[in-house]
N, CA, C and O atoms as a CHARMM CRD file, in Angstrom:
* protein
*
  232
    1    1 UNK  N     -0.70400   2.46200  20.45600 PROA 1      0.00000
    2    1 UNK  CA    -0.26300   3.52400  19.56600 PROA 1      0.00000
    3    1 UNK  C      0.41400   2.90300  18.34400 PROA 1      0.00000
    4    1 UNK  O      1.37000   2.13700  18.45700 PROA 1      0.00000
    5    2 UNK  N     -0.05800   3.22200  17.30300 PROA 2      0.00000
    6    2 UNK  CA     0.64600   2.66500  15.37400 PROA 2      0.00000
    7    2 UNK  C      1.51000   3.94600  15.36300 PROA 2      0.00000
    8    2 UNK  O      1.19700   5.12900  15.49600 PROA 2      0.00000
    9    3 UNK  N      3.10500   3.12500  15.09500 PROA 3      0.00000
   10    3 UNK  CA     3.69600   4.16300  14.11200 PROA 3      0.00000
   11    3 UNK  C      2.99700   4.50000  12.91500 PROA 3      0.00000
   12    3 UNK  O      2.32700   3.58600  12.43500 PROA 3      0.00000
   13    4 UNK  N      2.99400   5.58400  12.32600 PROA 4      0.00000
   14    4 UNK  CA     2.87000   6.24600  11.71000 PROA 4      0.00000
   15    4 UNK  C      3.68200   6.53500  10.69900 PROA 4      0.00000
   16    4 UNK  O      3.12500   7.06000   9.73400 PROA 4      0.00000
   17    5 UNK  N      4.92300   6.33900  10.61500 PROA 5      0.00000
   18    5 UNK  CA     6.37900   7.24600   9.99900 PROA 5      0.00000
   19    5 UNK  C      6.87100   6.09900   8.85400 PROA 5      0.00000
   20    5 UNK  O      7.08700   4.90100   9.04200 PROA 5      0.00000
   21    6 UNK  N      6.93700   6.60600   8.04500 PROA 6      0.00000
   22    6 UNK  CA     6.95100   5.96100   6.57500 PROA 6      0.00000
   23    6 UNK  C      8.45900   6.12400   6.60500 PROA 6      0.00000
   24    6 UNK  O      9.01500   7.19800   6.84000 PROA 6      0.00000
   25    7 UNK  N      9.19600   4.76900   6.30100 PROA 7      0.00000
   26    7 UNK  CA    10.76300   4.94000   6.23800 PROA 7      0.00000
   27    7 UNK  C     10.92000   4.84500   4.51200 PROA 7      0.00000
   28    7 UNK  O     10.29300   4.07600   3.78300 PROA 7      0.00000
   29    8 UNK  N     11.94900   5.86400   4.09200 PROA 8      0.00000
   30    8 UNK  CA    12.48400   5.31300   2.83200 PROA 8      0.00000
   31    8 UNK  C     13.35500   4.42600   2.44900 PROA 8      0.00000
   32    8 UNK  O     14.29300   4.05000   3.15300 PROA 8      0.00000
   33    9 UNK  N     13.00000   3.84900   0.79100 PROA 9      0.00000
   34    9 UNK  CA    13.89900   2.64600   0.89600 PROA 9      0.00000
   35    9 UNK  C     15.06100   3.37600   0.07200 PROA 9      0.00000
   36    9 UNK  O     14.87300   4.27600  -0.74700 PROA 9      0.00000
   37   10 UNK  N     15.98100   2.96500   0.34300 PROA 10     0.00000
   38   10 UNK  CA    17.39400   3.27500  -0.57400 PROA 10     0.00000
   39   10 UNK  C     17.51300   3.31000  -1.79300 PROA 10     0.00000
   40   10 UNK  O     17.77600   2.17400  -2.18900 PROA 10     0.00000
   41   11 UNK  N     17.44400   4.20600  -2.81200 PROA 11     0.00000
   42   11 UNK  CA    17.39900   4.09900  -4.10500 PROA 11     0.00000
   43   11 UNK  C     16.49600   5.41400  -4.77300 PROA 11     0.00000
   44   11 UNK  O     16.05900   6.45200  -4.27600 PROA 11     0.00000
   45   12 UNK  N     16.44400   4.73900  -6.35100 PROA 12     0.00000
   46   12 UNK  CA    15.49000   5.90900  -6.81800 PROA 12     0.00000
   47   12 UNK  C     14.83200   4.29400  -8.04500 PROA 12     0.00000
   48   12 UNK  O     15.66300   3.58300  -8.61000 PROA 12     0.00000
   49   13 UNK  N     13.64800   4.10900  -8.16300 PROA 13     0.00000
   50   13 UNK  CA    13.32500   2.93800  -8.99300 PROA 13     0.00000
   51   13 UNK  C     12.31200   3.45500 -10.21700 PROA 13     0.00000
   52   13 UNK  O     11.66300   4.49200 -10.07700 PROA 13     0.00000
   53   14 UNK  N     12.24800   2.82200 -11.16400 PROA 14     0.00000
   54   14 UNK  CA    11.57500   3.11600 -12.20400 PROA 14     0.00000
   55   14 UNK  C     10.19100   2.63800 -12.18600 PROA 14     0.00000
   56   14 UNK  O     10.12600   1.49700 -11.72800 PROA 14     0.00000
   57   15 UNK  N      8.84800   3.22900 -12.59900 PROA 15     0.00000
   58   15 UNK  CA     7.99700   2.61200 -12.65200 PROA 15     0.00000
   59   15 UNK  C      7.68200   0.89300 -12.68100 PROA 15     0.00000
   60   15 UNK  O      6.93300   0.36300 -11.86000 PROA 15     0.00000
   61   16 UNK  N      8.39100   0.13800 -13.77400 PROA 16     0.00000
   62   16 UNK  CA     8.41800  -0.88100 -13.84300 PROA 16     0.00000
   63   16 UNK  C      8.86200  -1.90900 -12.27200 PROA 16     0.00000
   64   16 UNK  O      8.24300  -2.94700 -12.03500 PROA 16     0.00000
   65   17 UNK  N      9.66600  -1.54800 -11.60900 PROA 17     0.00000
   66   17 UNK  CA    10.83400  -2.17800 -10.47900 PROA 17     0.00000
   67   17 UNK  C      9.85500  -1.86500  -9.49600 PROA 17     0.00000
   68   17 UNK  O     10.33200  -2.35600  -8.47300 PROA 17     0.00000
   69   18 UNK  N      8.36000  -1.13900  -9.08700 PROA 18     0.00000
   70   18 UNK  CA     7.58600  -0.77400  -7.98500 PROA 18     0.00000
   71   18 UNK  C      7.45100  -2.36300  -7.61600 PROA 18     0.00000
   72   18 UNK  O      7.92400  -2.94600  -6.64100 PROA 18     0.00000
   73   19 UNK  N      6.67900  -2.87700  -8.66300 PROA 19     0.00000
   74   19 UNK  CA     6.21200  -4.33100  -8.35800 PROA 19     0.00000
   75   19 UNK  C      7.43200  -5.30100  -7.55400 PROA 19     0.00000
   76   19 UNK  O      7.27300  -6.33100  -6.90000 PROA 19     0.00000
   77   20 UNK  N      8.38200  -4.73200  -7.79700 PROA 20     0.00000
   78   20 UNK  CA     9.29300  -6.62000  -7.08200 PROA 20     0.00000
   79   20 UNK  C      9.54000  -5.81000  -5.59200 PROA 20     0.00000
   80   20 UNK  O      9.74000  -6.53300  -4.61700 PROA 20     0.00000
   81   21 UNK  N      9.53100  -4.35800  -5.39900 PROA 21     0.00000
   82   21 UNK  CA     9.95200  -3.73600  -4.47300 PROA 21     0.00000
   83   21 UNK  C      8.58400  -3.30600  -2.97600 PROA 21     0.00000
   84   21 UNK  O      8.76800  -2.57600  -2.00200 PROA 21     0.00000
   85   22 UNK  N      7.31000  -4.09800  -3.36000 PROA 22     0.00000
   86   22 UNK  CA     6.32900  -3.65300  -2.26400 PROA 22     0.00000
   87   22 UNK  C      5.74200  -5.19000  -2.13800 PROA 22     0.00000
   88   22 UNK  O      6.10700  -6.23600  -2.67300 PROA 22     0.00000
   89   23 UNK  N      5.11700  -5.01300  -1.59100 PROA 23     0.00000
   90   23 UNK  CA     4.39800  -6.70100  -0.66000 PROA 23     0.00000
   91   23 UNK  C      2.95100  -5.95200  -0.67700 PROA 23     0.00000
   92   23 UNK  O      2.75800  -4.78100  -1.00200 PROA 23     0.00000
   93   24 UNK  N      1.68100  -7.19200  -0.12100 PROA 24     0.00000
   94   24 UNK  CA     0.41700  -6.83300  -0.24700 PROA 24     0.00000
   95   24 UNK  C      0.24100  -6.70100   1.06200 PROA 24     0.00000
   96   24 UNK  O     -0.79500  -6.06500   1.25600 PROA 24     0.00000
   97   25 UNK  N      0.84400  -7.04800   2.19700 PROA 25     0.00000
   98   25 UNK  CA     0.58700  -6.17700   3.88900 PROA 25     0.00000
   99   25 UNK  C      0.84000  -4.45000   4.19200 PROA 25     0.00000
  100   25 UNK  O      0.01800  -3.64900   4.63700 PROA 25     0.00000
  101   26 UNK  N      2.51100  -4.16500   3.71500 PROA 26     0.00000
  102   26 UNK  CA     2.29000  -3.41600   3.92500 PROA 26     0.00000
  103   26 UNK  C      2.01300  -1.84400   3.21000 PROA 26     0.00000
  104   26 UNK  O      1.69600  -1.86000   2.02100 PROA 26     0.00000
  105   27 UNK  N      2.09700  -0.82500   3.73100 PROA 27     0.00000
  106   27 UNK  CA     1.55500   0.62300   3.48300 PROA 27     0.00000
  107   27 UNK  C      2.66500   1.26400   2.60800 PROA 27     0.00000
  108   27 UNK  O      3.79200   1.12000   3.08200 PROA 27     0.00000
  109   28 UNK  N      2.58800   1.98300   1.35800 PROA 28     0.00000
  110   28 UNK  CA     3.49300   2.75100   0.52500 PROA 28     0.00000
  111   28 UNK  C      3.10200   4.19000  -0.19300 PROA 28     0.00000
  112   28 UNK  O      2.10700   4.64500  -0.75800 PROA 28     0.00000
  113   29 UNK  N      4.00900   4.51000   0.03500 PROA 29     0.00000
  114   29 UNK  CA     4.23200   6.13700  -0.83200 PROA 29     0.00000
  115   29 UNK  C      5.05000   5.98200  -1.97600 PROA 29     0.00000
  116   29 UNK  O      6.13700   5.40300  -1.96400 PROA 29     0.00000
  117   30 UNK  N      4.47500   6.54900  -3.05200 PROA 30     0.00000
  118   30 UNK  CA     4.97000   6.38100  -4.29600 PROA 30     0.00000
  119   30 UNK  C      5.56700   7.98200  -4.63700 PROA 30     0.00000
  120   30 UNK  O      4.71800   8.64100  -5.23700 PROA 30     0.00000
  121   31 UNK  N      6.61700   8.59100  -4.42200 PROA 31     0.00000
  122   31 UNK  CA     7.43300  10.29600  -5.08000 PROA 31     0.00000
  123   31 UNK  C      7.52000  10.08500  -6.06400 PROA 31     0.00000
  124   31 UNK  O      7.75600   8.94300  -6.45900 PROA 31     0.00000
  125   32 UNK  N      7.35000  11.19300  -6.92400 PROA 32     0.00000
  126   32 UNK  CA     7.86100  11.16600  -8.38000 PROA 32     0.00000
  127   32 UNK  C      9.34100  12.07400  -7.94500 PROA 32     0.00000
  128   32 UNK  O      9.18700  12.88400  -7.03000 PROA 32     0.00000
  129   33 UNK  N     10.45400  11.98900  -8.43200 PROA 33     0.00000
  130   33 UNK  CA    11.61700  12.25400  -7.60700 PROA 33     0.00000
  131   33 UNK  C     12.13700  13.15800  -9.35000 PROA 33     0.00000
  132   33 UNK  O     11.96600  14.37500  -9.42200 PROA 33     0.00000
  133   34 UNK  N     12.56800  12.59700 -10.23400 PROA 34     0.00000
  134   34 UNK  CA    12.97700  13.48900 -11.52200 PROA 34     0.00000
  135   34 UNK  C     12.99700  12.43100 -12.70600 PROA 34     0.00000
  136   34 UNK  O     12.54800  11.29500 -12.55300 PROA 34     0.00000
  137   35 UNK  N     13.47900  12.82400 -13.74400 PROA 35     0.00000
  138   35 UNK  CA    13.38800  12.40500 -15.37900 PROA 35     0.00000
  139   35 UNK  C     14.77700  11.95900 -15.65700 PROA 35     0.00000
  140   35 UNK  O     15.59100  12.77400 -15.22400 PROA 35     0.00000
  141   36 UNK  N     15.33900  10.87300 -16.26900 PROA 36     0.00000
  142   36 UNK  CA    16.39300  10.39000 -17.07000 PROA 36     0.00000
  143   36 UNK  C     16.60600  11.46100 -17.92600 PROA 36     0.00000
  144   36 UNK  O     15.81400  12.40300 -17.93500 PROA 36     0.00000
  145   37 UNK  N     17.70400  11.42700 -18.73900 PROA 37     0.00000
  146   37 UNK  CA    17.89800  11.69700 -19.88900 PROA 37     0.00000
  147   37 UNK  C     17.24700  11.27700 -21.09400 PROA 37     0.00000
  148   37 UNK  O     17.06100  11.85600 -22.16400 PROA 37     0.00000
  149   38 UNK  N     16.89200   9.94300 -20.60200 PROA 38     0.00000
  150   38 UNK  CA    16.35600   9.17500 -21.61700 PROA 38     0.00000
  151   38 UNK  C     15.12700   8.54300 -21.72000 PROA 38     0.00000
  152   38 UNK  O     14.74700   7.57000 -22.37200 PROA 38     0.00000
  153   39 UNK  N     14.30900   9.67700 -20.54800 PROA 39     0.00000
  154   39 UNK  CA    13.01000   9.87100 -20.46300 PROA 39     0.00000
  155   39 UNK  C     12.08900   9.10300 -19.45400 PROA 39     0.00000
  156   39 UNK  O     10.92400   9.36200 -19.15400 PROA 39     0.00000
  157   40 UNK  N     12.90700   8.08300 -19.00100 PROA 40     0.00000
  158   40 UNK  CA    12.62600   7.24300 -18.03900 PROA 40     0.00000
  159   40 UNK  C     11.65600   8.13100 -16.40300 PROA 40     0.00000
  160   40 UNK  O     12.12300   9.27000 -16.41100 PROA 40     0.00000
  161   41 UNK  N     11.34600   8.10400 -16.03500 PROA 41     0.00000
  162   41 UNK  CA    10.99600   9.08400 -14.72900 PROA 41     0.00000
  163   41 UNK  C     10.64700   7.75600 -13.64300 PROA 41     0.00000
  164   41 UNK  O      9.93900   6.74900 -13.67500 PROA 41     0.00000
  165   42 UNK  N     12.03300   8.71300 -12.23200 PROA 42     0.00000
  166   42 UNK  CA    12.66700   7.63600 -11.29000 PROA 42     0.00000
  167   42 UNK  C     11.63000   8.26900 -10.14700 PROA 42     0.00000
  168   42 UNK  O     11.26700   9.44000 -10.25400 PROA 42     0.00000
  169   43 UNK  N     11.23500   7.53800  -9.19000 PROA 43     0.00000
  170   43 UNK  CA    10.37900   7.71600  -7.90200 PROA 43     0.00000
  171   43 UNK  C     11.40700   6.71300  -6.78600 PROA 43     0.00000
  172   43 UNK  O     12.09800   5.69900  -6.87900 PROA 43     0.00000
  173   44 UNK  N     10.96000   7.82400  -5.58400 PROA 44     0.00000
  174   44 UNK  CA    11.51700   7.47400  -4.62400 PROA 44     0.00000
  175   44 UNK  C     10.18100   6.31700  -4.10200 PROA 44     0.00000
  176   44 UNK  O      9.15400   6.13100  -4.75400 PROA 44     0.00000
  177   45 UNK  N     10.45200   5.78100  -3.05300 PROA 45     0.00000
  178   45 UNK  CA     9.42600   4.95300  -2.32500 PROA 45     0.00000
  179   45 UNK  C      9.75700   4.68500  -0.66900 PROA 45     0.00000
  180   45 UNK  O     10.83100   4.32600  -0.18600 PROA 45     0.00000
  181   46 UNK  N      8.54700   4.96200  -0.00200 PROA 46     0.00000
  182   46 UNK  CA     8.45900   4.98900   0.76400 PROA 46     0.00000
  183   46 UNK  C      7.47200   4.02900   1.72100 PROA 46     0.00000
  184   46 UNK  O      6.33500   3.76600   1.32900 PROA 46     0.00000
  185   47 UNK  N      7.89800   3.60000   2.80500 PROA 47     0.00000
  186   47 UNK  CA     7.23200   1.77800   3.48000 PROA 47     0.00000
  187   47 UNK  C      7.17400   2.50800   4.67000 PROA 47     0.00000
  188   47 UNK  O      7.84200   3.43400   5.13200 PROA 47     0.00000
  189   48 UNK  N      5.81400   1.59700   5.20900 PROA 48     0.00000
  190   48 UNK  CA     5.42900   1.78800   6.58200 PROA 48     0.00000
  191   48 UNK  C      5.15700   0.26200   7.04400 PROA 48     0.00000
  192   48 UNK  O      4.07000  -0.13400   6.62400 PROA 48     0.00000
  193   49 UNK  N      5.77300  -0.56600   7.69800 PROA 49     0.00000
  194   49 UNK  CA     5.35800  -1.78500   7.98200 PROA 49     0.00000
  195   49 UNK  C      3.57100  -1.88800   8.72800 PROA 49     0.00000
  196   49 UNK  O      3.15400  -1.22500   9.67700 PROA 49     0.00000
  197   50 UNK  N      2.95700  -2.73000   8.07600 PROA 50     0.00000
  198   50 UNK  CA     1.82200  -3.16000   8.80900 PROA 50     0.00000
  199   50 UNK  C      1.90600  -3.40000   9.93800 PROA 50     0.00000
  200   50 UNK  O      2.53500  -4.31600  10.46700 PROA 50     0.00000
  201   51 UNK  N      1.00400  -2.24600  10.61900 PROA 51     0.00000
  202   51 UNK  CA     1.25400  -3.28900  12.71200 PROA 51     0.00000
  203   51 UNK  C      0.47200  -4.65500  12.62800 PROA 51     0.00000
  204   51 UNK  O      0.65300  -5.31100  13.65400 PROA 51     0.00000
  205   52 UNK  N     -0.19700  -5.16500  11.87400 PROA 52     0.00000
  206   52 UNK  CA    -1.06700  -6.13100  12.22600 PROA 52     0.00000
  207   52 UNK  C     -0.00200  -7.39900  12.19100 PROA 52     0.00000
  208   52 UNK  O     -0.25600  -8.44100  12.79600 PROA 52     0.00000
  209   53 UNK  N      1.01300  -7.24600  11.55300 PROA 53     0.00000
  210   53 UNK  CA     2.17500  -8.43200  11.08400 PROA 53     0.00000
  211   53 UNK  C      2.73800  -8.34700  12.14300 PROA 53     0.00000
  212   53 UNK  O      3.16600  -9.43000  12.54100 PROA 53     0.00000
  213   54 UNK  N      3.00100  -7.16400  13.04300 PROA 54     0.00000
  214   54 UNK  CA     4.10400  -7.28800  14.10600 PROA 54     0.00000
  215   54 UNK  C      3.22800  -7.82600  15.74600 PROA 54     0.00000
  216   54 UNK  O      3.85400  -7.92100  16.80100 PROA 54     0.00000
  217   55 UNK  N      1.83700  -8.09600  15.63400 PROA 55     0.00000
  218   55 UNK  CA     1.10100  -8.00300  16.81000 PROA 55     0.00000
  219   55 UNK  C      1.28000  -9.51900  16.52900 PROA 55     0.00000
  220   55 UNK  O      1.76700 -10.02800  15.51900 PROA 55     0.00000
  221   56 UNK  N      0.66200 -10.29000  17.91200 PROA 56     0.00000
  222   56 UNK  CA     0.40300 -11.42300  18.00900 PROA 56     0.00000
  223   56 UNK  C     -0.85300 -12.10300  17.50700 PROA 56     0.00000
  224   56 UNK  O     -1.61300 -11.16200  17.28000 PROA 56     0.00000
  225   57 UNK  N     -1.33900 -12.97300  17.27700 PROA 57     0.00000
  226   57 UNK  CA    -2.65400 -13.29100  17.00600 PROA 57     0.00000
  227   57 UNK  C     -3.06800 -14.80600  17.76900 PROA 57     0.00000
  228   57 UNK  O     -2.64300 -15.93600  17.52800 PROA 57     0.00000
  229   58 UNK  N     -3.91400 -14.40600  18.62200 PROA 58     0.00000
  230   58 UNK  CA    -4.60700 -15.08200  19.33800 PROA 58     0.00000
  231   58 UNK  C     -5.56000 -16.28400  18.86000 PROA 58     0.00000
  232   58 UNK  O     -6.22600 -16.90900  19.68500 PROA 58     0.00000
């Protein structure tokens, strides 16, 4: 059985900050969450660890 359940990460990040904040294993949800003042628009993000990283490999 794969979890399923996407944990959120702490914060609210700007388009630019996605990149230092995800890896190429695992699984993500990208929210659009609301707008700066100063036009910026902040997204929440959301991680599901890869099971294949947590299994053993033979």
């Amino acid at each position: 059985m794969t979890d399923t359940t996407f944990n959120r990460l702490p914060g609210l990040f700007r388009a630019w900050d996605l990149q230092f904040r995800t890896n190429q294993t695992d699984d993500y949800q990208v929210h659009y969450v609301e707008i700066t003042e100063c036009g910026t628009p902040l997204f929440a993000l959301y991680r599901r660890a890869s099971p294949l990283i947590n299994q053993e490999i033979v």
